[in-house]
Every structure is written in structure tokens, then in C-alpha cells.
MILUM-195424 format. One line per 4 residues: number of its first residue (from 0); their letters; for each residue x, y, z of C-alpha. Coordinates in Angstrom, 3 decimals. Layout:
// residues N
NUM	a	X Y Z ~ ...
//
This chain:
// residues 489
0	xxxx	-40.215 17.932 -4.644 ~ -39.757 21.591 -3.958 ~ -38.703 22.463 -0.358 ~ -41.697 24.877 0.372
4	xxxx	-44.035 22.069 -0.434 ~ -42.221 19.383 1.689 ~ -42.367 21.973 4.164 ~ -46.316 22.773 4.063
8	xxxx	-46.757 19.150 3.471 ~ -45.265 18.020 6.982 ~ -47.625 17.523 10.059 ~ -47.179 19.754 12.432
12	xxxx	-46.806 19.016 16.229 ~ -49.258 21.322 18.082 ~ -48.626 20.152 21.800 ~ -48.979 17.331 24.184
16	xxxx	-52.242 17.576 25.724 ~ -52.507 14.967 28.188 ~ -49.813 12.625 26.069 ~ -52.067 13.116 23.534
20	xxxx	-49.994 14.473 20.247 ~ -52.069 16.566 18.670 ~ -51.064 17.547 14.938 ~ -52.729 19.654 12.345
24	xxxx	-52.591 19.010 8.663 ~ -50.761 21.867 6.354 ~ -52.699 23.392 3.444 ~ -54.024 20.935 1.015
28	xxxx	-52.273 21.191 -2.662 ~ -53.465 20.077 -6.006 ~ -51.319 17.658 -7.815 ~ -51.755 19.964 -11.072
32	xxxx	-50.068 22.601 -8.512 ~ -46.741 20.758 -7.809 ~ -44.382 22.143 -10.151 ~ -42.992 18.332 -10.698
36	xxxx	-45.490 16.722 -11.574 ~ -46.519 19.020 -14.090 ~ -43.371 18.929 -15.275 ~ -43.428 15.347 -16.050
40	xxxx	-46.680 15.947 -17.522 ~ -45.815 18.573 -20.145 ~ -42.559 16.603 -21.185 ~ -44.831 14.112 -23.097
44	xxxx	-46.429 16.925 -25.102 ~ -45.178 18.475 -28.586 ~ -44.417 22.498 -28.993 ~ -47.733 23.040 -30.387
48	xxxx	-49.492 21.494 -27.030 ~ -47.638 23.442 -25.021 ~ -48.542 26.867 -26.320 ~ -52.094 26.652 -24.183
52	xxxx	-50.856 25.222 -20.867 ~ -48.312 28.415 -20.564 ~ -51.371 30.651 -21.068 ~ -53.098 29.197 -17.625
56	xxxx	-51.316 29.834 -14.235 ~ -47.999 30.773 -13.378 ~ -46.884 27.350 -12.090 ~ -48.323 25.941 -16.011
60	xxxx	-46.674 28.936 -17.443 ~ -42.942 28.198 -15.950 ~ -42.951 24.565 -16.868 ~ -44.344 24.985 -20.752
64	xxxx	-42.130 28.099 -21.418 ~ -39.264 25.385 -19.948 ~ -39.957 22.776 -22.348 ~ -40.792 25.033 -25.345
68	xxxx	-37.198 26.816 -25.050 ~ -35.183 24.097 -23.689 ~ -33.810 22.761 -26.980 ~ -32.848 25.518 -29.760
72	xxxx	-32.719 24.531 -33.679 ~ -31.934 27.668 -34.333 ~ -30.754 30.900 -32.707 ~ -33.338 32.588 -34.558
76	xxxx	-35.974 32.754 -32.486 ~ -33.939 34.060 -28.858 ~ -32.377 36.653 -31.244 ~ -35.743 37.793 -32.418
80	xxxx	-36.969 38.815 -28.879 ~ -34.328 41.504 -29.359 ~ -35.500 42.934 -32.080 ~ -37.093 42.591 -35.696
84	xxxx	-34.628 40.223 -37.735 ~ -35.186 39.006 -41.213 ~ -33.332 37.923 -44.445 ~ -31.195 40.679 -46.044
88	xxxx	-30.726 41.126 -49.236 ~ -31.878 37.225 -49.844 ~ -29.062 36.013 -47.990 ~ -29.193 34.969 -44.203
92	xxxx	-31.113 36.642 -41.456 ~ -29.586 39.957 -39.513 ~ -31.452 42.519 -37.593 ~ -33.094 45.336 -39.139
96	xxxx	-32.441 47.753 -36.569 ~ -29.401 48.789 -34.785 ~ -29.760 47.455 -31.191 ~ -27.665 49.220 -29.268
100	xxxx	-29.608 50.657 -26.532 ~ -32.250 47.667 -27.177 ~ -34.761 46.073 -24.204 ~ -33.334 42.965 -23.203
104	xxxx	-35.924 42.112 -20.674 ~ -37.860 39.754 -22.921 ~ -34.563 37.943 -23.850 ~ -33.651 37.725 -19.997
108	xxxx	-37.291 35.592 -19.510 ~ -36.335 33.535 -21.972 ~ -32.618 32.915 -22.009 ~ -32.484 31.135 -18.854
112	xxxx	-34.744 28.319 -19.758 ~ -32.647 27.399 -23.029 ~ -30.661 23.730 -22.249 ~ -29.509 22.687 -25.445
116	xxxx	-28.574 24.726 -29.027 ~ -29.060 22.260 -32.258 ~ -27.585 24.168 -35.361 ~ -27.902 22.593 -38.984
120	xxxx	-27.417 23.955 -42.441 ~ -30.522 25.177 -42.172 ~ -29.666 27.981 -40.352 ~ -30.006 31.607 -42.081
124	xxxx	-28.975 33.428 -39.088 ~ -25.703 35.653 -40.429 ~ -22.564 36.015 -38.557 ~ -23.073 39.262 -38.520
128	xxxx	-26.158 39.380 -36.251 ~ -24.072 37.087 -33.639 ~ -21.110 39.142 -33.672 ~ -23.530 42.037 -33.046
132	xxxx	-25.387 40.146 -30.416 ~ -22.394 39.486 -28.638 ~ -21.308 42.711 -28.665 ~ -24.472 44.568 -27.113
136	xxxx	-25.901 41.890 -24.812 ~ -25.833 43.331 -21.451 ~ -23.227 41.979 -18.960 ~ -25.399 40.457 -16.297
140	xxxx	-26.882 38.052 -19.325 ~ -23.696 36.818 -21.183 ~ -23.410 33.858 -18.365 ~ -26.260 31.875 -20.184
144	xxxx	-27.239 28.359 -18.936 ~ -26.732 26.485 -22.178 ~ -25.779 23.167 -21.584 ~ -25.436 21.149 -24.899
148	xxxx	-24.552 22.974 -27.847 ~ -24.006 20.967 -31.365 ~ -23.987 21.901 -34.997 ~ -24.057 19.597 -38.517
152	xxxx	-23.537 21.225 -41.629 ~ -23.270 19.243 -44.764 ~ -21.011 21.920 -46.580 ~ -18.345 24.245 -45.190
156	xxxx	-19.964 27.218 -43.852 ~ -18.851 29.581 -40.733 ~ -21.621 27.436 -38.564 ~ -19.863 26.595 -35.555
160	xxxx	-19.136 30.844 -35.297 ~ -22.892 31.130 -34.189 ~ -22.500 29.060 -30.708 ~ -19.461 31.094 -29.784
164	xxxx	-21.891 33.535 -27.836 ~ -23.752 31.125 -26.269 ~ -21.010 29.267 -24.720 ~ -20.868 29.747 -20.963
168	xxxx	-19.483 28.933 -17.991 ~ -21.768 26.108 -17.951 ~ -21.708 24.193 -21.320 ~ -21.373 20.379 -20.452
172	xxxx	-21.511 19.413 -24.265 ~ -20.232 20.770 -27.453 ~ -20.633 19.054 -30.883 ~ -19.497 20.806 -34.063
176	xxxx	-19.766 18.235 -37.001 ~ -18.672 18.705 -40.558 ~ -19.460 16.203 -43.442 ~ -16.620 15.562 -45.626
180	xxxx	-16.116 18.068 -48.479 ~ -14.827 17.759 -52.116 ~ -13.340 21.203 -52.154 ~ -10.410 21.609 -50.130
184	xxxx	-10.375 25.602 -51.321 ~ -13.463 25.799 -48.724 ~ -11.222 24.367 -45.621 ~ -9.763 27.546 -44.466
188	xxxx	-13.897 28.729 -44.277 ~ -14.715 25.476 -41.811 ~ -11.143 25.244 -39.964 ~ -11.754 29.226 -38.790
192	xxxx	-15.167 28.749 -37.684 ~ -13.846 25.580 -35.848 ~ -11.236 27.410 -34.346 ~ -13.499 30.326 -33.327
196	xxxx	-15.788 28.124 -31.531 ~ -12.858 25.521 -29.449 ~ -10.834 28.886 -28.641 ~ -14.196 30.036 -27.069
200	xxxx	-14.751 26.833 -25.159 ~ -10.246 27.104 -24.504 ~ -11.081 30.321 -22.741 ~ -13.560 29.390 -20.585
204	xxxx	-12.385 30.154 -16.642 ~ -13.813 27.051 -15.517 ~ -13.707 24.019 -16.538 ~ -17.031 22.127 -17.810
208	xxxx	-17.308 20.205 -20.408 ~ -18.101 17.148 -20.290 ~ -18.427 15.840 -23.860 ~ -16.313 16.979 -27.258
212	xxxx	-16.773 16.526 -30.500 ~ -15.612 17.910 -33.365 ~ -15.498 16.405 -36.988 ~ -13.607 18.145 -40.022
216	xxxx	-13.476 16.740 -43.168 ~ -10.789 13.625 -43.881 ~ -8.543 15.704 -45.794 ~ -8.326 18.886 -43.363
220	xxxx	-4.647 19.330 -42.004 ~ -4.233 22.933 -40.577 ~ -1.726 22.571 -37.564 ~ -3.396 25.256 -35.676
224	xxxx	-6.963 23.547 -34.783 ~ -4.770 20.589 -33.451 ~ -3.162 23.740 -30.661 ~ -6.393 24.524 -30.191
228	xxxx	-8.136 21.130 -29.014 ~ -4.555 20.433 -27.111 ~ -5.621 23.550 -24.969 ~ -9.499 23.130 -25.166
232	xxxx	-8.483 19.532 -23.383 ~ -6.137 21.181 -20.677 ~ -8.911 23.636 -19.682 ~ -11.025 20.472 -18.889
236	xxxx	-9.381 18.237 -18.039 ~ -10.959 17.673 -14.932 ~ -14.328 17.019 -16.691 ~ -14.248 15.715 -20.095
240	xxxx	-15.539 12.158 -20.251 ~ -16.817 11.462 -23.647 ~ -14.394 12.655 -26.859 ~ -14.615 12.820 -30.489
244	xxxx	-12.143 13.908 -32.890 ~ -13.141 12.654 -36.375 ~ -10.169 14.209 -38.325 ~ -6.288 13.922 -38.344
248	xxxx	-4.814 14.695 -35.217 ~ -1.056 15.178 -34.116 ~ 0.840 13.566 -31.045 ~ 0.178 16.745 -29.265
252	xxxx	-3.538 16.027 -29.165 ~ -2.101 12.402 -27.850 ~ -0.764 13.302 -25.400 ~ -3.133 15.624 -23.940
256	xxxx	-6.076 12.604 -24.625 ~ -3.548 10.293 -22.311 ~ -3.867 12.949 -19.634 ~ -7.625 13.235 -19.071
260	xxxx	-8.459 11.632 -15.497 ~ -12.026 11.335 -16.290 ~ -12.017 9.981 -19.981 ~ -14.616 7.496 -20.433
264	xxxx	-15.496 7.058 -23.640 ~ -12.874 8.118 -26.965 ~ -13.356 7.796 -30.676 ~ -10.215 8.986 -32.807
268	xxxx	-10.493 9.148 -36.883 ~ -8.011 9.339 -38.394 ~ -4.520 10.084 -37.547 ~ -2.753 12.246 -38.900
272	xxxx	-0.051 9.545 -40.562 ~ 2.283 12.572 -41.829 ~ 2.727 13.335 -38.206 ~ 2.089 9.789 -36.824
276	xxxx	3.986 8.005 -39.092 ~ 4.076 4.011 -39.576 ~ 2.129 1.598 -37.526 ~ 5.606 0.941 -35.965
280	xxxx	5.405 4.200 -34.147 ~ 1.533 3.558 -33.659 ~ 2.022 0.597 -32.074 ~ 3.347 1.830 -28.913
284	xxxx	0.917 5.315 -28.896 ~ -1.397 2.852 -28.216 ~ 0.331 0.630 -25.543 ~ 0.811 4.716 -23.782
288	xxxx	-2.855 4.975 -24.310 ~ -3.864 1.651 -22.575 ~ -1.579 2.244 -19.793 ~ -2.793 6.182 -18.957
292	xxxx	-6.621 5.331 -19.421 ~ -7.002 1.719 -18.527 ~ -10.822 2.423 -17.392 ~ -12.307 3.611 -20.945
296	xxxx	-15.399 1.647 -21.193 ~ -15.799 2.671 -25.293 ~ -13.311 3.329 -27.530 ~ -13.198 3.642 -31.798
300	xxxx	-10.184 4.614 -33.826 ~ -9.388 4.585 -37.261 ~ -6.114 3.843 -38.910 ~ -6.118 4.699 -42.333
304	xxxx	-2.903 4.537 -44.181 ~ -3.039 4.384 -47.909 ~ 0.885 3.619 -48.035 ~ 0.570 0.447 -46.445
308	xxxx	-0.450 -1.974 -49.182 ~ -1.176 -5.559 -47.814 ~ 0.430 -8.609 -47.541 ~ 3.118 -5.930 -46.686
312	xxxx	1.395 -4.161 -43.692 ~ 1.148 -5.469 -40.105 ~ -1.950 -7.709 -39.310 ~ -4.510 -5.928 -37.628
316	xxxx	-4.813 -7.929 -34.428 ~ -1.301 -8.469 -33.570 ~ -0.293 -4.810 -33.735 ~ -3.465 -2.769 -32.939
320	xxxx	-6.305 -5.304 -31.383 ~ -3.557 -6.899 -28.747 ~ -2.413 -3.999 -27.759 ~ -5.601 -2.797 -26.940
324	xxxx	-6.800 -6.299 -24.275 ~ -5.193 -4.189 -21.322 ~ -8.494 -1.946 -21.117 ~ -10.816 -4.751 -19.200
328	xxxx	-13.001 -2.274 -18.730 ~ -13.930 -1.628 -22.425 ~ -17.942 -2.599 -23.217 ~ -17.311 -1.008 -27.273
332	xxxx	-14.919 -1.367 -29.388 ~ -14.771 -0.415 -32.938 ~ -11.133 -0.769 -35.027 ~ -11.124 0.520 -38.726
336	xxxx	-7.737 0.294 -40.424 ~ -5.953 -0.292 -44.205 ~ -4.318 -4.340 -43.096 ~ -5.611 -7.634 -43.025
340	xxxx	-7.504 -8.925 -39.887 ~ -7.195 -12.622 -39.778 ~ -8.547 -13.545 -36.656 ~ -8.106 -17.666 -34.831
344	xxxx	-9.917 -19.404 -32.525 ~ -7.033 -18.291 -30.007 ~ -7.309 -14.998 -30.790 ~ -10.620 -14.634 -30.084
348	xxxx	-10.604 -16.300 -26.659 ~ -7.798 -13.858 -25.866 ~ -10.119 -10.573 -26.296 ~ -13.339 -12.479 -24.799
352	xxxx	-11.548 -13.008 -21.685 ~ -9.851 -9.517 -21.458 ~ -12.906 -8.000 -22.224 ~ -15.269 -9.799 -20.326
356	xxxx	-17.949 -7.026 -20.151 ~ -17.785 -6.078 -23.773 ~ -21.454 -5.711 -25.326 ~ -20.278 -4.027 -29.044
360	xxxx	-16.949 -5.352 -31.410 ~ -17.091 -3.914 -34.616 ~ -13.870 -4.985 -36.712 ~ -13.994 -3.692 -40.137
364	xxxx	-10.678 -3.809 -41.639 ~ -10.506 -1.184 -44.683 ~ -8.165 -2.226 -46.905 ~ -9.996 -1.270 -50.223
368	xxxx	-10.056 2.198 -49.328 ~ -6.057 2.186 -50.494 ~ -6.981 0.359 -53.612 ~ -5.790 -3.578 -51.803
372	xxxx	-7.564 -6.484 -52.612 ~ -11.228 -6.113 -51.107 ~ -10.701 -9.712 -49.871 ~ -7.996 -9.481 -47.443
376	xxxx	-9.856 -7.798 -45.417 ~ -12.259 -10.529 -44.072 ~ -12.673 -12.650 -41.353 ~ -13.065 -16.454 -41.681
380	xxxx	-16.668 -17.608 -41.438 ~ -16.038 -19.768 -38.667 ~ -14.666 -17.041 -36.637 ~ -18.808 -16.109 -35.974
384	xxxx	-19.138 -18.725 -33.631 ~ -16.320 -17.806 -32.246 ~ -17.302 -14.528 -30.863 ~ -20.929 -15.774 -29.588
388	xxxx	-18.611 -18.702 -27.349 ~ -16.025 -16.571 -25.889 ~ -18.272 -13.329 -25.542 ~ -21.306 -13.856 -23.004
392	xxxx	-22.492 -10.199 -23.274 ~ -22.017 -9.544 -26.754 ~ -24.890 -7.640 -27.967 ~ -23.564 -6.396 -31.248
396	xxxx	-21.072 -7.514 -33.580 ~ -19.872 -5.778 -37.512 ~ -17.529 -8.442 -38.896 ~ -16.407 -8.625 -42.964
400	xxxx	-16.856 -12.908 -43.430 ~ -15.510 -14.590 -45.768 ~ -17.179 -17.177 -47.446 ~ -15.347 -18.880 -49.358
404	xxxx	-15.968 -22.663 -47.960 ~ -17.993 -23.479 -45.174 ~ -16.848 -24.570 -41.501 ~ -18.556 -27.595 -40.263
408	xxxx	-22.309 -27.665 -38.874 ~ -22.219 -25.825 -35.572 ~ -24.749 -26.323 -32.611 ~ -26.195 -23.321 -31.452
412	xxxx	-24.977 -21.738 -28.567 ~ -26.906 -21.881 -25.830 ~ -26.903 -17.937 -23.650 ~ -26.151 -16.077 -26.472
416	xxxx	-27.336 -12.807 -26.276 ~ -26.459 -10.879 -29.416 ~ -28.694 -8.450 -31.220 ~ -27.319 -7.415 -34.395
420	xxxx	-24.910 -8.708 -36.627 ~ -23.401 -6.543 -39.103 ~ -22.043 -8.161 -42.624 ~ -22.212 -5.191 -44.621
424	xxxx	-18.483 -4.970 -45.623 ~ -18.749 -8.612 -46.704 ~ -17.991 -9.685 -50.449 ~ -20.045 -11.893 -52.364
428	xxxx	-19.843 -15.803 -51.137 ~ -18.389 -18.176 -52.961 ~ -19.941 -21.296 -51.169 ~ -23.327 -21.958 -52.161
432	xxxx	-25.891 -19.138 -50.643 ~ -28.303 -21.693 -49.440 ~ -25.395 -23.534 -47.648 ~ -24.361 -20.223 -46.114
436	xxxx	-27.551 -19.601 -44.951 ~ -27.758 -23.131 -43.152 ~ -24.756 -21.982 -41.194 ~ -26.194 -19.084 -39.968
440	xxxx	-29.167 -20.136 -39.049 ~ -27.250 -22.808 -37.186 ~ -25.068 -21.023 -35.255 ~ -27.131 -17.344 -34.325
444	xxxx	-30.200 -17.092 -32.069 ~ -33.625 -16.437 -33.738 ~ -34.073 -13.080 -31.757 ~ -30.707 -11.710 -33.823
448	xxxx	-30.887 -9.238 -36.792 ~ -28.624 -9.311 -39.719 ~ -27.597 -5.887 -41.046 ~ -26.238 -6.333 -44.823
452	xxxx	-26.825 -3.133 -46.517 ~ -23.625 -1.408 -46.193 ~ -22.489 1.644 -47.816 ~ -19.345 0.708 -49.369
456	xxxx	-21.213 -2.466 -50.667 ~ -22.235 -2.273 -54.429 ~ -25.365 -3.581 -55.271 ~ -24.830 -7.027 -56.067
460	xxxx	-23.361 -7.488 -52.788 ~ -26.284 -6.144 -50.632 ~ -28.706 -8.474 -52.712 ~ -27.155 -11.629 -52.767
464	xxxx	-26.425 -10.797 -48.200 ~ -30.199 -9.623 -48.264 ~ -30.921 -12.981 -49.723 ~ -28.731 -15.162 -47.336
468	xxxx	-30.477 -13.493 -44.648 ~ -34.052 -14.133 -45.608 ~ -33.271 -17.444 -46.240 ~ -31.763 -18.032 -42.980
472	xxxx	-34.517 -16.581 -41.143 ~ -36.978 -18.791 -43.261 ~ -34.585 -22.166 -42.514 ~ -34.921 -20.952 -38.427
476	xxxx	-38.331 -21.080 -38.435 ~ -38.674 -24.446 -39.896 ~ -36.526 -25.545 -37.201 ~ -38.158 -23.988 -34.436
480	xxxx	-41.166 -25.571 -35.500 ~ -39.120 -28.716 -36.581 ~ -36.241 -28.807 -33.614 ~ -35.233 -32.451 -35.159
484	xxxx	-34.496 -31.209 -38.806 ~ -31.142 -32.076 -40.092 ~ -28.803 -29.075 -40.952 ~ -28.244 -28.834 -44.786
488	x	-24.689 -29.052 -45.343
//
């Protein structure tokens, strides 16, 4: 509530007449007057239902012009209170007048109110009108409020250039997102506009953000965006909580990830193995990483090296997975990498009680991305119940089973709480489907959902899962409405 209203709202003490308090009321306020309650009010309407409200008093005005500018798909419409912009030419949108010596006082109403800055391919705005945007806005204005700013482009295009002016003093988030690209010729197009947008957020006096992430495509390997996140991390050291670096990165980058007090959550995808090296030298990066952030609470990596052809390579859980159980705070865990996971019953009850408040393991080992047998990559089938024994809190779980034979009948376990189970990376069973779907339906709760369509998968694959998994949910009903049905082994 707004001070002045808790103010006029008080009682005020007149005197003491006679030990008699007298008090008289303040003025009496509508609740479509309190600026917070018509706030919460307006944030359940769309754009379009918004567009009346800020035509009917002031207070009405201020919180529908909030919500209608808060969150930006494009800069189009801020840089169009400047002046008239439109396409040039048929290409992207610049500004048909110069606008030097342009009113600004319309963009000052607005600016102020914008939160958040959502960029896609979509947008047609040119880098030309941002470059002269920046150059002509008016000093008192360049401090801008924006708080998130993220971009996604499908192809490599100078994108992330059109949030350099609108990061401030005050950005908290920044998100610039690349999908991968065929045409390494177009790299030197996305790794400048990267660079352009992390030097902006480097040079920042303050530090302020609070979440990073940045995604290249796979293949990217230009030395100098690596020197640029290494001193876009020192700058924030203080603040940064959530990071995402979807690309190779170098030990520099490492290093400066191992130094960030307030780290929280961390996804890292790939490495950059020409830099990194062997898992013999990854091995103790991570042990360095465990020991400088032991209170991450989420943490993904990927470990992709296509010279490491199994039985040859390391096994997964001995030289990534154990080195990870230090971080007892950790509630999501994902590991991708090219070697075999083959998980015991041990093993498991070694991460369930070092992670004791984990809610998400996804284990997906991704061996046939370097051309190694797709079936050294799974997990035992057995190894399901497993998980739900030694992990109370487990909500979701992405594990590659094998199903080759079939463990003996298991009795359902009896708090488990997990929601989804992910077998998309698993191959095609050899055991009998109907037998396979007896298991699970033995061993997972009814209330669980079974992902199989995933994207690697070929067809045949995701059929004969999206089979097992109707089945099973057909075979759990009958028991639930049959608890004494024997399991069909």
C-alpha cells in the first residue's frame, strides 16, 4: 500500500476529553482508487483490455500504460514514439526522418514503464535505427529501467546488437540465444553481435545482473567471446546467480564461474575439449568446481567428446557423477556426455543420500552422437526402482533403460512422489513389450507420466515406448480396480 494512503487511512487522535479518546476517521477511498489493487486487477487482462481502462482516470491510466509497456517483443514500437519508422527499401525498419533535434517527451512517458525486452527473428528493426537511437537519445534518458532483456533467433543475424542500448544500470537478466547453424561462414555475423551486446553488459559501472545466458551455435570457437564473458562475470560477480553458457567455453571462463559468491544455479554445454582436453583433466575441473560452489542447488553440463569412443572412455559415474555428490545442496541435475553410464544399486544409494533434496536427475549419456554403439549408453531396467527407493523427493527423472531382460516383479514403492519419467533416449526392448509394461506399471505410481517421444528417437522407437506406456497405464488401472491381480511376468 502506498504511504499517502496508509497515512489518510490511520485514525487520528483528536484529544482526551474527559479520558474520552476521541478520533476522527480520514477521507474515505474507493478500492478502484488504490493504485494496488488496480494493479492486481489489470494484470489478469490482455493488451487489447487494457487500451480502455488507461483512457479513464489517472490512477487507471498509470497502471494500464504499466502493464501494456512492461514486456517489449520488439523495439519497434518505443522507437516509433520518436519518430515515423518503417521498412526501407523492403528490408528492416529505420526511421524516415533524421532525428536529431527530435521530441523525446513521448518516449520519456513511456520508457520508464518498460520491464522486460523479448527479441525474436521476427524483428525488422535495422541496426541502423539503434545505432542512431543511441546516438541522439538525450542524456537524462539513456539510464532506462529495463530489467530482463532476451533475444532467440533461429539463424545468425546481428540480433543481440539491438539490446545494446537498452542495457542499463539496472538490467537483472540478459538472454541472447542462438539456434545451432549449418553455416559456419555466418559465425563471425552472430559472434560480433554477441560480443557487442556482453561488452555492453562488461561495461556496466555497477554490477547487476542477476541471470546470464548466452547460447552460440555447437561449432562456434572464436577465443574472444570467451574474454568477454570472463569479464562480463568479474563485473558481477557480486550478483549473478543463475548462468548459461550453451557453447564451448575455455578454462578462463572456469575459473571465473568458480569465483561467483552468489552462483545458484549453472548449466555449461559444451566444453571446449581443444582447450579442455581429456576427461582426465576434466575430472578434477570439476572436483575445483564442487569445492568453490558447494551450495548450487541446479546444475547441467555437457561433455561431448567425439574422440572418446567407448568401451575405451571413462564410465560416466565414476569420473563425472561422483565427483559431483559433494554439492548436497543440488535439487537438479542433468549430465549429458559421449561414455557409458552403467549405474548399481550402490551407486544409486550413494547420490540419493548426497543429494537428499534432489527433485530432477536427468542422465542421458550420448554416446551415439560420436557414432558408438547406441546401446552403451543405457541404464539397466532395474536401476528405475532404484531411483524411486533411494530418492524421496524425486519429482522428475530422464533415464535411457535398457531392456533387454526383465528384473524380477517389484512392489510398488510406497511415498513415491515422481512426476515424469523420461525414456525418450531409450532403444527398442528386447523383452517382450507387454512384459515391460507389467514392470512399469509395477514399480511407478499411477499419478506419474511417461515421456517417450524424444528427438533423437527414430520412429520405430517412439511407437513401440508410446505403446509400452499405454499399456502400462491400461494394466494400472486394472489393478487399482483389481489390487489382488497377479503381476504378469
Amino acid at each position: 500500500m502506498s504511504p499517502g494512503l496508509a497515512n489518510d487511512l490511520q485514525l487520528q487522535a483528536a484529544s482526551d476529553h474527559g479520558g474520552a479518546l476521541v478520533v476522527t476517521p480520514g477521507p474515505f477511498y474507493s478500492p478502484v482508487q488504490i493504485p494496488e489493487l488496480v494493479e492486481e486487477v489489470f494484470s489478469h487482462l490482455c493488451n487489447q483490455d487494457l487500451l480502455s481502462p488507461a483512457r479513464v482516470c489517472k490512477t487507471w491510466s498509470d497502471s494500464a500504460l504499466n502493464r501494456l509497456w512492461r514486456n517489449l517483443l520488439s523495439p519497434f514500437p518505443l522507437l516509433s514514439l520518436i519518430g515515423p519508422i518503417q521498412f526501407q527499401n523492403g528490408n528492416d525498419m529505420d526511421f524516415i526522418h533524421d532525428i536529431h533535434g527530435a521530441d523525446w517527451s513521448r518516449y520519456a512517458f513511456s520508457a520508464h514503464r518498460i520491464r522486460s525486452i523479448y527479441l525474436t527473428w521476427h524483428t525488422h528493426v535495422s541496426v541502423r535505427a539503434l545505432k542512431r537511437f543511441n546516438e541522439c537519445i538525450p542524456l537524462h534518458l539513456t539510464t532506462s529501467l529495463v530489467a530482463s532483456i532476451a533475444t532467440y533467433s533461429h539463424t545468425p543475424s546481428p540480433l543481440p546488437r539491438h539490446v545494446v542500448p537498452f542495457i542499463s544500470q539496472s538490467v537483472k537478466e540478459l538472454v541472447l540465444r542462438f539456434s545451432y547453424s549449418a553455416q559456419p561462414s555466418l559465425d563471425s555475423t552472430v559472434v560480433q553481435s554477441m560480443l557487442a551486446a556482453v561488452g555492453a553488459a562488461a561495461a556496466l559501472p555497477n554490477s547487476s545482473l542477476e541471470e546470464l545466458e548466452l547460447g552460440l551455435p555447437s561449432h562456434t570457437t572464436d577465443t574472444y567471446i570467451c574474454v568477454a564473458i570472463a569479464k562480463c562475470l568479474e563485473k558481477h560477480r557480486s550478483t549473478i546467480a543463475k548462468l548459461a553458457l550453451n557453447f564451448p567455453i575455455d578454462y578462463q571462463v572456469w575459473s571465473s564461474i568458480c569465483n561467483l559468491p552468489r552462483l545458484r544455479e549453472l548449466a555449461v554445454s559444451p566444453f571446449h575439449l581443444s582447450e579442455l582436453g581429456i576427461y582426465a583433466r576434466i575430472t578434477p575441473m570439476i572436483q575445483e568446481l564442487v569445492r568453490a560452489q558447494p551450495l548450487l542447488e541446479r546444475f547441467h553440463i555437457s561433455l561431448l567428446a567425439s574422440g572418446l569412443e567407448p568401451p575405451e572412455g571413462p564410465d560416466l559415474y565414476r569420473n563425472i557423477i561422483r565427483q559431483l555428490l559433494g554439492l548436497h545442496s543440488l535439487r537438479s541435475i542433468a549430465v549429458y556426455a559421449t561414455a557409458p553410464l552403467l549405474l548399481s544399486e550402490n551407486d544409486i544409494r550413494e547420490m540419493g543420500v548426497s543429494w537428499p533434496h534432489i527433485q530432477a536427475v536427468r542422465l542421458q549419456p550420448r554416446i551415439f552422437w560420436s557414432g558408438a554403439p547406441f546401446q552403451l549408453a543405457e541404464t539397466n531396467l532395474s536401476t528405475l526402482a532404484s531411483f524411486l527407493r533411494h530418492f524421496p523427493c524425486l519429482k522428475e527423472l530422464d533415464l535411457s533403460l535398457r531392456c533387454h531382460s526383465l528384473p524380477p516383479a517389484e512392489q510398488p514403492v510406497l511415498t513415491p512422489v515422481l512426476r515424469v519419467l523420461d525414456v525418450g533416449g531409450s532403444p527398442v526392448p528386447r523383452a517382450d513389450i507387454e512384459q515391460v509394461a507389467a514392470y512399469l506399471a509395477s514399480v511407478l505410481p499411477p499419478t506419474t507420466h511417461v515421456k517417450s517421444g524424444g528427438f533423437m528417437a527414430g520412429p520405430e522407437v517412439r511407437s513401440v515406448w508410446r505403446q509400452i506406456v499405454q499399456r502400462s497405464s491400461v494394466i494400472q488401472k486394472e489393478r487399482s480396480q483389481n489390487p489382488t491381480m497377479a503381476l504378469q511376468t
